[in-house]
C-alpha positions as CSV (number, residue, x, y, z in Angstrom):
1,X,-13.1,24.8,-106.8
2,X,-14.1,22.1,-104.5
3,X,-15.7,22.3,-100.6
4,X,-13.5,20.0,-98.3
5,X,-14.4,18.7,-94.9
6,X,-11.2,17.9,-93.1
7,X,-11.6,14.4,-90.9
8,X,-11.7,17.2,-88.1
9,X,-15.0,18.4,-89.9
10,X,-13.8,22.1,-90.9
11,X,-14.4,23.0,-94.4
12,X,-12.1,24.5,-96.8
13,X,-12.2,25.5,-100.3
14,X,-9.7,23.3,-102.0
15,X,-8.4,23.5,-105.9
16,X,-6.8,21.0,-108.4
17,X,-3.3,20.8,-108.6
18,X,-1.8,21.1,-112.2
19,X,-0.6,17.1,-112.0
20,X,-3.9,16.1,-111.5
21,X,-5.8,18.4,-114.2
22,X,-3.0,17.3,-116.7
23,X,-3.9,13.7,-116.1
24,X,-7.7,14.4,-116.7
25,X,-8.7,12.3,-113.2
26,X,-11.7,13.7,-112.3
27,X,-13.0,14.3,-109.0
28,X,-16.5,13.8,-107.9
29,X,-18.9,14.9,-104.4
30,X,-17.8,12.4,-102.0
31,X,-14.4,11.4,-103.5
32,X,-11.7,11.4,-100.0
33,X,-8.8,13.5,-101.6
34,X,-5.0,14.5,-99.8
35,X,-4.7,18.0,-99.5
36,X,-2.1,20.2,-99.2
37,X,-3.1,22.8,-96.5
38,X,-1.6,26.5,-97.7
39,X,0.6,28.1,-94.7
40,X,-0.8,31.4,-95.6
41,X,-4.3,30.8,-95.7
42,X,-6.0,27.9,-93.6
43,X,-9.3,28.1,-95.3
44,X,-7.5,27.2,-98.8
45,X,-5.6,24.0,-99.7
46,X,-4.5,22.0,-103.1
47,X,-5.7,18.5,-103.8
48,X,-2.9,16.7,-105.1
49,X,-4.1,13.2,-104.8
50,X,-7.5,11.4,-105.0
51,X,-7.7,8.0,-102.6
52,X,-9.0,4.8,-104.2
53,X,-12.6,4.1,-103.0
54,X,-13.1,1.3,-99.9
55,X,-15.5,-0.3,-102.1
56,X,-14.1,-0.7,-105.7
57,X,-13.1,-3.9,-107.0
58,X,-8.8,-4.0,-107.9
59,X,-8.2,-5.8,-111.0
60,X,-5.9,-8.4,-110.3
61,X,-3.7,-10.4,-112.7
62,X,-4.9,-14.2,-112.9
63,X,-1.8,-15.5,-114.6
């Protein structure tokens, strides 16, 4: 279980989805992640994707 903080700065307890877990990418403090709100519960959502960071370096074909 992860704390979230929504670009509107509310925080919600966010969890895994099974694609991601299955694909061992792991998730670390200050990772930006999509999250998909529940509809029953507002404070709970599921991450099912973790963006690429502003900063990392692609690795780009030279040939």
């Amino acid at each position: 279980m992860f704390r979230v903080r929504l670009e509107n700065d509310t925080v919600i307890l966010g969890y895994i989805s099974g694609n991601i877990r299955s694909s061992s990418i792991r998730i670390l403090m200050g990772d930006r992640v999509k999250i998909e709100v529940s509809r029953y519960d507002s404070s709970k959502g599921r991450i099912i994707y973790r963006l690429p960071h502003k900063d990392s370096k692609r690795i780009e074909d030279s040939g």
